[in-house]
C-alpha positions in Angstrom: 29.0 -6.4 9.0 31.8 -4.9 9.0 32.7 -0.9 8.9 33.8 -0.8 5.2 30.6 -2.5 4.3 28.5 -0.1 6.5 30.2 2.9 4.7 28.9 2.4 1.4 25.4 2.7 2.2 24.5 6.3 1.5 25.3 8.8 4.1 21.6 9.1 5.5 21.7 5.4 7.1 25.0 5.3 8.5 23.7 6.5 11.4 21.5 4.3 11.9 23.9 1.2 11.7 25.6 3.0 13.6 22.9 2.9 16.6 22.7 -0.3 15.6 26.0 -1.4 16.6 25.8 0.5 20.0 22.8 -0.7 20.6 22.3 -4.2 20.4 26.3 -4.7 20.8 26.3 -6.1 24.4 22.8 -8.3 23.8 21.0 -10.6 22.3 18.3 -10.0 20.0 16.7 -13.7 19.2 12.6 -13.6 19.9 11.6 -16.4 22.2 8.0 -16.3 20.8 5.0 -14.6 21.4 3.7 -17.2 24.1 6.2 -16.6 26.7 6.6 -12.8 25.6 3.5 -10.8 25.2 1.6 -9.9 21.9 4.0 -10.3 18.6 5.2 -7.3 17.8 4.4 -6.6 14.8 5.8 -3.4 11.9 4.3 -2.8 8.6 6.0 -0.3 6.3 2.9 1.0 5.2 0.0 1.8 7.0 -2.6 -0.1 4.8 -1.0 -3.5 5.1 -0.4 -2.5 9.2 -4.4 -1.8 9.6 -5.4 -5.3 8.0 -2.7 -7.2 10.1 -4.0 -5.6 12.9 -7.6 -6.3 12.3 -6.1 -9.9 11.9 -3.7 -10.5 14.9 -6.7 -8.7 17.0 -5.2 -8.6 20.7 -2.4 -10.7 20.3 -0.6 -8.0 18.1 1.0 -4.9 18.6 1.5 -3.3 15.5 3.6 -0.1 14.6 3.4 1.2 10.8 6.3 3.5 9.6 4.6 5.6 6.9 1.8 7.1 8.3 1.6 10.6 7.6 -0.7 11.2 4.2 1.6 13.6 2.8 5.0 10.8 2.7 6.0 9.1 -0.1 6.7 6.0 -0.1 9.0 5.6 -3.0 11.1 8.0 -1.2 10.9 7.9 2.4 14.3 8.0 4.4 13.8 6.0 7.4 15.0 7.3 11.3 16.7 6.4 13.7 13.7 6.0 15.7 12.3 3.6 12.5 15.6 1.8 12.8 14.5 0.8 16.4 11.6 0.0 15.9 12.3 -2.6 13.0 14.8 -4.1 14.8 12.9 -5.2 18.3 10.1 -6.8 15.7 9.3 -10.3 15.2 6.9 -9.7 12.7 7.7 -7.1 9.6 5.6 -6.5 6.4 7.2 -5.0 3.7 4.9 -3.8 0.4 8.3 -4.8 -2.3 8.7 -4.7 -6.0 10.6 -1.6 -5.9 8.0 0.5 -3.4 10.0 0.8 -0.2 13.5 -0.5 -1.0 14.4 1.7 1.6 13.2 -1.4 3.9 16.1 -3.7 2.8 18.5 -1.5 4.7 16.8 -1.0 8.1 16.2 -5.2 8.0 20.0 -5.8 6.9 21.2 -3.1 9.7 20.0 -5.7 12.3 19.3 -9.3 11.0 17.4 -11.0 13.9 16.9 -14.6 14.8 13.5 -15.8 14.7 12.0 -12.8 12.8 9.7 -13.4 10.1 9.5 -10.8 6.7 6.3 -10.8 4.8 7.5 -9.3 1.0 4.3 -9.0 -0.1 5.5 -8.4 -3.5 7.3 -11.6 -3.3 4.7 -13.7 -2.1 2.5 -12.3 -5.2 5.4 -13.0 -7.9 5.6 -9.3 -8.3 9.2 -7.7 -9.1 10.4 -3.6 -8.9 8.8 -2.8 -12.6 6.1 -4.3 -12.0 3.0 -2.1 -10.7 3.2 -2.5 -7.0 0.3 -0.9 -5.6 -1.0 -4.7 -5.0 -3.5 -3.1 -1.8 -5.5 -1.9 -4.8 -6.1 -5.4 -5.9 -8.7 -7.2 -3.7 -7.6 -10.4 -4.5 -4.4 -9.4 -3.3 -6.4 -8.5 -0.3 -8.1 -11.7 0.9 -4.3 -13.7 0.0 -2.4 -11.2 1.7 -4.8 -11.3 5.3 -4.6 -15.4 5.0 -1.0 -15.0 4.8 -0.6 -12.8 7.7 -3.0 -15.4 9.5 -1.1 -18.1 8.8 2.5 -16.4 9.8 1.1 -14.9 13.0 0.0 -18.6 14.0 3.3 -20.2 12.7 5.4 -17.3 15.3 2.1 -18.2 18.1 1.0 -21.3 17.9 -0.8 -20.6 21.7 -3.2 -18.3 20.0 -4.1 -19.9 16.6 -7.7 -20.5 16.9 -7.7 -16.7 18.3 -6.4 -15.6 14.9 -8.3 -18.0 12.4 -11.1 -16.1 14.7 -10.0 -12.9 14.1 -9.0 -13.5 9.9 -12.5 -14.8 9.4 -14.0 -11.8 11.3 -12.0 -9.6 9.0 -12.9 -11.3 5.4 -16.4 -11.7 6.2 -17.5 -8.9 8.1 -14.3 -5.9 7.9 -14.1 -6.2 4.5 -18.4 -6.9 3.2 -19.2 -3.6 2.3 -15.5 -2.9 0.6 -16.5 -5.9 -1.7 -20.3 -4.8 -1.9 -19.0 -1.4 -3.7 -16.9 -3.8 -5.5 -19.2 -5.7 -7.3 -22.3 -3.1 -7.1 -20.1 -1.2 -9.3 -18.8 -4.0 -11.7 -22.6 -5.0 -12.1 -23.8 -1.8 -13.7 -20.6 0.2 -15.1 -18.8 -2.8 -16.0 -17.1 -1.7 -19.6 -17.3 2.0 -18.7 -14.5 4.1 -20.3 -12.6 5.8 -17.8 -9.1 8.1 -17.1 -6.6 7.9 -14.1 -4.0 9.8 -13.0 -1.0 6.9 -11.8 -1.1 3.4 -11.8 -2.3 2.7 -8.6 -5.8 2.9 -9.9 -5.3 0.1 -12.7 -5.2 -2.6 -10.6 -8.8 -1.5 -9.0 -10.2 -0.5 -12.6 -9.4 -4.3 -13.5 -11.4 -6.1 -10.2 -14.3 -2.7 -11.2 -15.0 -4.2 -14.3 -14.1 -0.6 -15.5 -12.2 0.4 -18.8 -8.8 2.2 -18.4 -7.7 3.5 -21.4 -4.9 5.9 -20.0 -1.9 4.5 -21.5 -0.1 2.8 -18.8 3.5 4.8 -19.5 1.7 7.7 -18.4 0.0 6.1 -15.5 3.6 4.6 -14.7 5.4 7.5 -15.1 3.4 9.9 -13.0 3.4 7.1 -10.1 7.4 7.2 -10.7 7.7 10.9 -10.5 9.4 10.6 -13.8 9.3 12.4 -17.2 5.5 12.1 -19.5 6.3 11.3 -22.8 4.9 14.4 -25.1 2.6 11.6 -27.0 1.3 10.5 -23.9 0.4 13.8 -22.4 -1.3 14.5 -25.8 -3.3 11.2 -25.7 -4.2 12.5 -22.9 -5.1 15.4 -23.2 -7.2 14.3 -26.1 -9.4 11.6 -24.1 -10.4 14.2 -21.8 -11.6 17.3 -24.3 -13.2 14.3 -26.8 -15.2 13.0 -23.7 -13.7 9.5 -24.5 -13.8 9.1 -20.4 -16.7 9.3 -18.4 -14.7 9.9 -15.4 -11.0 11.0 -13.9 -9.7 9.2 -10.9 -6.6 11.0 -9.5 -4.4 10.7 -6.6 -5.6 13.4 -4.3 -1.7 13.1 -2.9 0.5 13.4 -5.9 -1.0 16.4 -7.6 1.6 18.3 -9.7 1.4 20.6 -11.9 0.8 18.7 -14.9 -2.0 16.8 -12.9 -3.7 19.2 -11.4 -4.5 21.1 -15.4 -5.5 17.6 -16.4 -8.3 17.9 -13.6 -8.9 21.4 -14.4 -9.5 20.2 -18.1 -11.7 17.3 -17.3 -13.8 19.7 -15.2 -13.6 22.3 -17.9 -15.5 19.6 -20.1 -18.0 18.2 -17.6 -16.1 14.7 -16.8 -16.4 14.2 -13.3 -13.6 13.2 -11.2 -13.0 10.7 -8.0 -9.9 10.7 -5.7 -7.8 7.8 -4.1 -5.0 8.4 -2.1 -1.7 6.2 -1.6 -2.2 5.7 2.1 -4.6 5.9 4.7 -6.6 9.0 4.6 -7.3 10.1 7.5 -4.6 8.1 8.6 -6.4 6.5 11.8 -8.8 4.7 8.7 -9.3 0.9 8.6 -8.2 -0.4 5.8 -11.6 -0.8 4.5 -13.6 2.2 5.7 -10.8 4.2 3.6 -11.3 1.8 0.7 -15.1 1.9 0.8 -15.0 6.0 1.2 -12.5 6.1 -2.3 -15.3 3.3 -3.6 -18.1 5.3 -2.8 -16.9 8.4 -4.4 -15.9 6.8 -7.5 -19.9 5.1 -7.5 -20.7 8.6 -7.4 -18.8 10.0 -9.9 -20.1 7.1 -12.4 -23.9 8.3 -11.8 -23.5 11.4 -12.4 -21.3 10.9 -15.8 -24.2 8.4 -16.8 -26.9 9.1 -15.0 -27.6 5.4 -14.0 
């Protein structure tokens, strides 16, 4: 790449091309594999898909996520030099795509490696930036996902394959039995239920709940987006809440604005109980699925108390 084409990224990753060019200048970056080098080393822009491929490479992983801190965004993150590094000496990096964490298509083109492998998970699920791309919220997403990262962690170690079909069963079966338990205990008795959320990532998990989301999804969108409400939208709203047309509010404990947080006000105001889920792992040393049951439990809670069954 040359320096003219370096220059027109924007001013916050120049310097990390930069490194990269000083770095790995005077070597060679090609993986020989994981059998002759240790565990594959593994980076996951996101914390939730790090925790399942870690639960699935077991041993014979390292893995480093980059977001990790409950209070980041995402959407916005600007990656360091340090993240820069750390992409580039991995054979193994997970990306969430469809517009989440475009910020990952610079760090990966800053340093394109030989033998590295890129799980897009959007990709892989035919999703694309418009598209709602909070896919960890979708437990068939889930289970496809953790195969995938099976199958590419015994395509890069072939040594340890029976190790990590081990290791992937261990995780469907057993990791993941009481995040689907919730799942379909839920869907089983407040299957049809009317309910509110705050962003889109909760319409993915209303759909596998059985549960009925009738928060128009421009303002679900558009509050995951950080952009503008409509003034109809907010008044739909609004309306659902102080009409008890929702039993219940599910709201992302770590996007509360202003706006948001006198929606939960409201639906407190008139009795509606409300459940939180959060973007990433909270507290951020959670398995995937101890974090997911918690948010499941709480939202099992809040639907007995708003029916009393």
């Amino acid at each position: 790449m040359s320096l003219s084409h370096i220059l027109t990224f924007p001013r916050a990753l120049v310097g990390i091309f930069l490194l990269f060019i000083m770095t790995f200048a005077a070597c060679g970056t090609t993986f020989q594999g994981a059998a002759s080098s240790g565990s594959v080393q593994v980076v996951a822009a996101e914390n939730f898909w790090g925790s399942i491929a870690a639960q699935v490479g077991g041993s014979h992983v390292h893995v480093t996520s980059i977001i990790v801190d409950p209070n980041a965004d995402p959407h916005s993150y600007e990656p360091t030099a340090a993240d820069a590094r750390t992409v580039a000496g991995a054979q193994y990096v997970i990306v969430n795509g469809a517009g989440y964490d475009p910020w990952t298509d610079k760090l990966l083109q800053a340093n394109p490696t030989s033998g590295r492998k890129v799980l897009n998970v959007g990709d892989f699920n035919g999703k694309h930036e418009g598209d709602n791309p909070h896919m960890w919220y979708n437990p068939d997403y889930v289970t496809v996902v953790a195969n995938k990262i099976r199958d590419d962690f015994k395509a890069l170690d072939p040594v340890d394959a029976a190790a990590f079909d081990q290791s992937a069963q261990t995780f469907q079966t057993t990791g993941l039995k009481r995040y689907h338990d919730l799942i379909a205990a839920i869907k089983a008795k407040y299957s049809g239920t009317r309910v509110g959320a705050t962003e889109s990532i909760f319409s993915y998990l209303a759909s596998a709940l059985g549960l009925n989301l009738i928060t128009p999804y421009s303002y679900l969108k558009a509050v995951s987006e950080g952009q503008d409400i409509s003034a109809a939208d907010e008044a739909t709203v609004e309306q659902q809440v102080k009409q008890k047309q929702i039993k219940v509010l599910i709201y992302n404990s770590q996007n509360t604005p202003n706006n948001i947080q006198a929606l939960i006000s409201l639906a407190r105001a008139n009795h509606i109980p409300v459940a939180t889920i959060t973007e990433t792992l909270t507290p951020a040393n959670a398995t995937f699925q101890n974090w997911q049951s918690t948010q499941l439990q709480g939202i099992q809670n809040a639907l007995v108390q708003a029916t009393g069954k």
